[in-house]
C-alpha positions in Angstrom: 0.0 -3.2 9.3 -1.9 -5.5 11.9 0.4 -4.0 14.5 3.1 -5.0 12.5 5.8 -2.5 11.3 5.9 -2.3 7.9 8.7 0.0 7.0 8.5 3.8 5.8 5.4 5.1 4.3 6.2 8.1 2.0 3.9 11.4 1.4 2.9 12.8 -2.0 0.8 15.8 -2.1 -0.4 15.4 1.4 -1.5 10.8 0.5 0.0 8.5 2.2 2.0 5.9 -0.4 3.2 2.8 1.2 5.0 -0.2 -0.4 2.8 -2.0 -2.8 4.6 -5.7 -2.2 4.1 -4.8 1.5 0.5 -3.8 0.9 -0.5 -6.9 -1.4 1.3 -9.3 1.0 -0.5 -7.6 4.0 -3.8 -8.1 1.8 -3.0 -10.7 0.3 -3.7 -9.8 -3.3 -2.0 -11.2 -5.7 0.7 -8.5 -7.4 2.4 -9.3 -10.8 4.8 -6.7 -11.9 5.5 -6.2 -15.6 9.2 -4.9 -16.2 8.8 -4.7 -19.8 6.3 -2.2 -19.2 6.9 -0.9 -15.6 3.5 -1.6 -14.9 1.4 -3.1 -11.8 -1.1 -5.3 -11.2 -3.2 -6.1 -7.9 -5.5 -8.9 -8.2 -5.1 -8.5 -12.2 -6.2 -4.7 -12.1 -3.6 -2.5 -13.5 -2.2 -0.1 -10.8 -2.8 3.8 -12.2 -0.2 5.9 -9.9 3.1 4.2 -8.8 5.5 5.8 -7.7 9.1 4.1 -8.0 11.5 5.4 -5.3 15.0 4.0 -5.2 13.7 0.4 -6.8 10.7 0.0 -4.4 7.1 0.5 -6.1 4.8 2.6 -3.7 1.2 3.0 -4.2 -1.5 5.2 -2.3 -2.6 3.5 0.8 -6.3 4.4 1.3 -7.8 4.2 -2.0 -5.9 0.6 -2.3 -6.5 -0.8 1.4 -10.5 0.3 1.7 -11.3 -1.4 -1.9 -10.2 -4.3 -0.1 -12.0 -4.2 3.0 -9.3 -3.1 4.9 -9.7 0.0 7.7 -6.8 2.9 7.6 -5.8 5.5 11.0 -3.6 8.0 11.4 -1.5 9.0 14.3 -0.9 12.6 13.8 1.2 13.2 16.6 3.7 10.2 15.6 3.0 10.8 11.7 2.4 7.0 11.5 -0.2 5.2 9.2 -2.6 2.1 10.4 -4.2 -0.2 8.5 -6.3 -3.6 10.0 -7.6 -6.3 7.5 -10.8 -8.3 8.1 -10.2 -10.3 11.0 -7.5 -8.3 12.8 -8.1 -7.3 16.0 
């Protein structure tokens, strides 16, 4: 994320899920998780389809990072996911 490593990505049914602390940090959008519930929120928006794998929260990339202004790429050849925020070069 902005040229940054950002740790494993993970693939669902052919979408790219990525770690949503990573991804609202990267964004910075405010996430508040709900334990009681084991339930997101982005900016206040609750988060439809997370997927918990081995404690970490990871929610679909694209849908999440182009709501936000952000642009997404994908490597095929190395299987690796980009994504540049406003401002990033």
């Amino acid at each position: 994320m902005n040229g940054e490593n950002a740790g494993k990505a993970l693939l669902f049914d052919g979408k790219t899920y990525v770690p949503l602390r990573v991804l609202a940090n990267a964004l910075g959008i405010p996430l508040r998780w709900d334990y009681a519930k084991k339930v997101a929120y982005l900016n206040n928006r609750k988060l439809q389809s997370v997927k918990l794998v081995e404690r970490t929260s990871y929610v679909q990339l694209r849908p999440i990072a182009e709501s936000y202004g952000a642009e997404i790429s994908w490597d095929a050849k190395n299987k690796i996911a980009g994504l540049k925020t406003k401002g990033d070069k």
